[in-house]
Structure formats: structure tokens, C-alpha cells
C-alpha positions in Angstrom: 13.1 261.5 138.5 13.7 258.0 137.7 12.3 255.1 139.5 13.2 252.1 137.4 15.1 249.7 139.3 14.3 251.5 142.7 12.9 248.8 144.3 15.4 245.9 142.8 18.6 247.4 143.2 20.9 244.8 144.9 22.2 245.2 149.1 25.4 245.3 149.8 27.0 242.1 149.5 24.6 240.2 146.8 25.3 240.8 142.9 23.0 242.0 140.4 21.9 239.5 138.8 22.0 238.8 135.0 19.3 239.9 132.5 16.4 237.4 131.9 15.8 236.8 128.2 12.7 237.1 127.2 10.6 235.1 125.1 11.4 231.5 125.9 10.8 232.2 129.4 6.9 232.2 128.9 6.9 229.3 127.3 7.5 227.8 131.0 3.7 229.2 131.7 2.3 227.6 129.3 -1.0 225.6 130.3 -0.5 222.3 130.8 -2.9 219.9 129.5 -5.8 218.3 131.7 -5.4 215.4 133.3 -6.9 212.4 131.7 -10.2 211.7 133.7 -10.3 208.2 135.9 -11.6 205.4 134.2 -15.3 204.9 134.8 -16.8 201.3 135.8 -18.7 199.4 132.6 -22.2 198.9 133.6 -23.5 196.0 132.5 -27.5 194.9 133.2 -28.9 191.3 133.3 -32.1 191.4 131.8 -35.1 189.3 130.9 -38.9 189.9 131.8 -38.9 186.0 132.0 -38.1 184.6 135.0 -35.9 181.1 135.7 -32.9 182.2 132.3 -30.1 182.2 134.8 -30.0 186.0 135.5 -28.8 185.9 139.2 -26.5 182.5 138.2 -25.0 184.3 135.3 -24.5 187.6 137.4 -22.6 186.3 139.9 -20.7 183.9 138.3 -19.3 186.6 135.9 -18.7 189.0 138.3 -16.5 186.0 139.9 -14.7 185.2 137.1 -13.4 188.9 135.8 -12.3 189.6 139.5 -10.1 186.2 139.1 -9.0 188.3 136.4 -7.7 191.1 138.7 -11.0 193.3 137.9 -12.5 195.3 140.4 -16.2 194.3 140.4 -19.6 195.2 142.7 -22.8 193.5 141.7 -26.2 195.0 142.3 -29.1 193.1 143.6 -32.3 195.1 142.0 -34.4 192.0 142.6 -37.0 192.3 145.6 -36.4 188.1 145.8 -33.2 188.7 146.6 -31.5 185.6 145.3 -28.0 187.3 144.4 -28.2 188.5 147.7 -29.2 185.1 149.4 -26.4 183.1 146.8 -23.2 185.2 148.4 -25.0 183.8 152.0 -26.8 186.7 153.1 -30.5 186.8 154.6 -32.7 188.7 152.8 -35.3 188.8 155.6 -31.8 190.2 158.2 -30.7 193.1 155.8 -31.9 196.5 157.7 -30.5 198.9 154.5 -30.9 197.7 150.9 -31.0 199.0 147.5 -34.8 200.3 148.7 -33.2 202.5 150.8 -30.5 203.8 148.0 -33.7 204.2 145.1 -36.2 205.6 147.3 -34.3 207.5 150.3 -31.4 208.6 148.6 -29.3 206.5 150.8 -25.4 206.5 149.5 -25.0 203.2 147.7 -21.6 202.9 149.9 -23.7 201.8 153.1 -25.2 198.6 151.4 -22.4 197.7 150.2 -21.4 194.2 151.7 -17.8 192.2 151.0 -18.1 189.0 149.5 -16.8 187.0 146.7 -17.0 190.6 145.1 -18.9 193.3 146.7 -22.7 193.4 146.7 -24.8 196.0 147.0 -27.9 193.9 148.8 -31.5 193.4 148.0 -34.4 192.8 150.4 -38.0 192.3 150.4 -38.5 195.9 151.0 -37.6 196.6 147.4 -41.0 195.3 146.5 -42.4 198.5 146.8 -39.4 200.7 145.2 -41.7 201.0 142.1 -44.7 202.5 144.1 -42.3 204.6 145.9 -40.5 205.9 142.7 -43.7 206.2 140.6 -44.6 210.1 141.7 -41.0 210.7 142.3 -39.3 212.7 139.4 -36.5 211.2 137.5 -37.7 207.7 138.9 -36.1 205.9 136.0 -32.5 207.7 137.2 -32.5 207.1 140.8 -30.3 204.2 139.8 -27.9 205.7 137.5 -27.5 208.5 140.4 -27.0 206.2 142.8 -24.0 204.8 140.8 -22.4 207.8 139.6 -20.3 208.4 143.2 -18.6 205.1 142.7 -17.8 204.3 139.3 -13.9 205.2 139.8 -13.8 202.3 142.1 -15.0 199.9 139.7 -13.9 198.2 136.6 -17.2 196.4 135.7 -20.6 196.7 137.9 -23.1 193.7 137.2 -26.8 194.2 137.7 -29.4 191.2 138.6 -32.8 192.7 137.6 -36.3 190.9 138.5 -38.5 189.3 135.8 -40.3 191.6 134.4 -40.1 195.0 132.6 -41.0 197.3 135.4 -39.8 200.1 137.0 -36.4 198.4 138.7 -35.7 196.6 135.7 -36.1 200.9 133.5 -33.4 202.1 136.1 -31.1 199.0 135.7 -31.4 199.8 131.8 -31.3 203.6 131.8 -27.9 202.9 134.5 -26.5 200.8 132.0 -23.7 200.9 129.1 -24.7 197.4 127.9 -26.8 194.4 128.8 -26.8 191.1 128.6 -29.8 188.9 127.7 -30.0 185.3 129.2 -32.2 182.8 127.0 -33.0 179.5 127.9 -32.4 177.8 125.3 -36.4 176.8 124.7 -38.3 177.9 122.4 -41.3 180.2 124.0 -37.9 181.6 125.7 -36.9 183.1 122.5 -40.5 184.8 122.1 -39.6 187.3 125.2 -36.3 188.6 123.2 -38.8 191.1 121.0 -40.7 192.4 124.1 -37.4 193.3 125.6 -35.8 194.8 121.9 -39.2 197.0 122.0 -38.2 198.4 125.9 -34.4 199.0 124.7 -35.5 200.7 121.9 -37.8 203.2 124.1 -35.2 203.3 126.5 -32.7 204.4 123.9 -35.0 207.0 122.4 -36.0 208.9 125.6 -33.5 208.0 128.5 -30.1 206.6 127.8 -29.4 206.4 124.0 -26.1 204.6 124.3 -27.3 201.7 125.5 -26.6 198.4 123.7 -27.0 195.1 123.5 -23.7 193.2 124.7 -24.4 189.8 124.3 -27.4 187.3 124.1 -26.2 184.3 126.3 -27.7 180.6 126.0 -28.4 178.9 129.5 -29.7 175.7 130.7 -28.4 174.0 127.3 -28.4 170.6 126.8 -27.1 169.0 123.7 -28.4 166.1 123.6 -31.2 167.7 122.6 -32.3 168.3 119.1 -35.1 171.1 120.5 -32.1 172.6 122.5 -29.9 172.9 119.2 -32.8 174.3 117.3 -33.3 176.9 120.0 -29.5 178.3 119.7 -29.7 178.3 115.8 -32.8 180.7 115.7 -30.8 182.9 117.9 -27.6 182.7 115.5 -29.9 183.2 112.5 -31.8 186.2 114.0 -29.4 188.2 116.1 -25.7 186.5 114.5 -22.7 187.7 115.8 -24.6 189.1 119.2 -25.4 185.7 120.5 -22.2 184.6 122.9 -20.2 181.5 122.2 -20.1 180.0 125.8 -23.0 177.7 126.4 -24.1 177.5 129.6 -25.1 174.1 130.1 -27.6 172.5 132.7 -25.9 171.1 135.5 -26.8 170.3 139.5 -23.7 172.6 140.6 -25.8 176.1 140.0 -28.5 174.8 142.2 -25.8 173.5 145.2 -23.8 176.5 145.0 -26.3 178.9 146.2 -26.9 176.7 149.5 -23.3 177.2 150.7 -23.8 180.8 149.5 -21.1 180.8 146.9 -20.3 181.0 143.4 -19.7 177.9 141.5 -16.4 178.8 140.5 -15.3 179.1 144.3 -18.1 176.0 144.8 -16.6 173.7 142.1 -14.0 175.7 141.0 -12.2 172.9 138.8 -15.5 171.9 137.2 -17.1 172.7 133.7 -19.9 174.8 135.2 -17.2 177.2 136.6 -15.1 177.0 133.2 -18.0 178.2 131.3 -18.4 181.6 133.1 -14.6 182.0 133.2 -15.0 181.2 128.8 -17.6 183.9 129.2 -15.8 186.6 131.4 -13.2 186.7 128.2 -15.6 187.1 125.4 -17.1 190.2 127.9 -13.3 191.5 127.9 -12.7 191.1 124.7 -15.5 192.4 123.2 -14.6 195.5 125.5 -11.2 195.8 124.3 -12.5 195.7 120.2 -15.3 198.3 121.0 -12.5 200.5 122.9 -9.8 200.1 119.9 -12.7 200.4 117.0 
């Protein structure tokens, strides 16, 4: 008895329809490729065990200038002073959730997250005693980089202010990081600190995060009228070369009054050299991320 075509005879009134060719047909089933993944922020670190380079100015004021830019940026405040917190007008001593709470209580970056010139994900005195908290926690130096991972598709760039010192919130800021960039006064013991902090990147790249790099080494508080000043930027030239960024950030008054009105100096002065500096700055960051992305 035959079966074939039992079930797919037509009713009355339709037609049979023709044969399917087969072959080409399955080439409709083929896979399609993946989706490309969503672009992931760029993590960039401030760091510099010594304190007084222009970490917090030069985090901020970045951050301002590639959002002019259209970017989409959140800065980090990973120092338990709390001055990039206290420079976009908030008060420290008022916050009741901070980045303690995100690195010690797993506490979903999203909920210190405060709007500003850019958003800020806040800092308070509480953060003082992250590193006793994280020191007999496992993966301490990661609590960071975890903390960002749920995010990163909302960002272009995400700027971290780290404290002055090597510790265990400046480890996280690093192992979290794709690149950093080193503020230098431009005086001479200033310079000495650079080969303490090569030595950390180095053990940082050997046993937690070995991608990252060394963006840029940025001069601050410059004055040339100085022949000491001068001096100080050409030993950085000569010993790190193409590394060492071409904006000078040069002393002036406007990154002390800027923080007092709790703004940045480009929205503080916006028409001013201090502000035309970091916006210099912002496109030697993007383009030295458009020639590593094309290399």
C-alpha cells in the first residue's frame, strides 16, 4: 500500500502545487553570521603615587572635552578625598552610596552613578577603608573591573581619578584599565615617581591584566618661563619619546576657581587657554585611539 503523498494531497478547490527544486533551496538555511558584538567603553586610569600632578584636574577636564565631542563618558572617583566628586559640586561628607559600596558590597555601579557635566560614579570618605575591606576578600584587585563590566556598552571612554599612592584602589583602577595616563609635574623629583609606577605596571601586566599600557605621559603645572620647567619636559622626551603628550598643561588660577563653582574649566572659562588645552588633549587621546584601532 502506498502512503506517499497521503497526507499532502490537495482539497477540493486548491491546486497542487509545483515541485520545489532542490538544492538551492538550502542555501536559504544557511547560518547567518554573528552579530558584531557592541562596542566596549575605553578605560582609561589617572595614575600617580604622587599627589598634587593634576590627576582629578586632568580627569575631569578630559572627560569634558571628548563628550563636547559627542562621546559618551562616566568618570570614576576611586579617591577617598573625593575631589572629582567635590569639583562637579557634590559633598563628599552628604553622599550615602559611593564607590565603597560598589568595591566592597557589590553594590551595582548604576546606583552611584550621579548626572553632571558627564556622569560620575561618586567617592566618599568611606572609601578609606575599601583597602582593609578588600584585603581578605578574593579577587580584591578585580572588584573594579567587575564592577565595570555591566556598563561598558553605555560608554565610549570611562576616566578614572585614582588617590596618590600605589595601593589597593589605585591595583583595581589599573587591573580595570585598557590604558593609563600618567600626570607629571613638570619638576624634577616629579619625574623620580615615573619608575616606581613602570615597576607596578609591569607586575600588573605580568599577573593581572597584561594588556595594559601606557597611553600617554602628560606635563602639568608647566611654566615656560622657566628654564627648570623646560629641562623637566626634555628628560621626559628623551627617556619615554613619542609617549610623552604634546599639550602642555600650563599653571594657571582657573583650575583652582573652577572646582569652587563645581565645574570644569572648559564650562568655567570655556573660551580660555586652560580649557583649550584639555580640548588639544581630548584629540591626541582620539587619535591615538583611531591609529592603535587601524594599526
Amino acid at each position: 500500500m502506498r502512503l506517499a503523498g497521503l497526507f499532502t494531497r490537495p482539497q477540493l478547490g486548491e491546486q497542487e502545487a509545483p515541485p520545489q527544486e532542490q538544492g538551492p533551496a538550502r542555501e536559504d538555511f544557511a547560518a547567518q553570521p554573528e552579530p558584531e558584538p557592541a562596542p566596549q567603553a575605553q578605560v582609561i586610569a589617572f595614575a600617580n603615587q604622587k599627589g598634587g600632578v593634576a590627576k582629578t584636574t586632568s580627569t575631569l577636564n578630559l572627560a569634558v572635552a571628548l563628550s563636547e565631542l559627542g562621546n559618551r563618558v562616566l568618570i570614576v572617583d576611586m579617591d577617598p578625598q573625593g575631589n572629582l566628586t567635590m569639583s562637579q559640586g557634590f559633598n563628599p561628607d552628604h553622599i550615602t552610596r559611593s564607590m565603597f559600596d560598589v568595591l566592597v558590597h557589590r553594590l551595582p555601579i548604576e546606583q552611584v552613578i550621579h548626572e553632571a557635566e558627564v556622569d560620575l560614579a561618586v567617592s566618599s570618605i568611606d572609601l578609606a577603608g575599601a583597602e582593609l575591606a578588600l584585603s581578605s576578600m578574593i579577587g580584591r584587585e578585580r572588584a573594579l573591573e567587575k564592577a565595570l563590566t555591566p556598563i561598558k556598552e553605555r560608554y565610549d571612554w570611562i576616566l578614572v581619578d585614582t588617590p596618590p599612592s600605589l595601593g589597593l584602589l589605585t591595583i583595581n583602577a589599573l587591573v580595570a584599565a585598557d590604558e593609563v595616563i600618567v600626570p607629571v609635574q613638570c619638576e624634577y623629583l616629579s619625574l623620580r615617581g615615573l619608575v616606581q609606577l613602570e615597576n607596578t605596571l609591569s607586575m600588573i601586566r605580568e599577573n593581572l591584566n597584561p594588556n595594559v599600557e601606557i597611553q600617554g605621559i602628560l606635563p602639568t603645572m608647566f611654566d615656560g618661563r622657566t628654564l627648570h620647567a623646560r629641562e623637566a619636559v626634555e628628560i621626559l622626551q628623551e627617556n619615554f619619546g613619542e609617549l610623552v603628550f604634546k599639550t602642555r598643561i600650563k599653571k594657571t588660577v582657573r583650575y583652582a576657581e573652577a572646582p569652587v563653582k563645581g565645574l570644569s574649566v572648559l564650562k568655567y572659562d570655556p573660551s580660555g587657554n586652560a580649557a583649550a588645552a584639555y580640548r588639544e588633549l581630548a584629540k591626541e587621546v582620539l587619535d591615538g585611539a583611531k591609529a592603535r584601532k587601524y594599526a
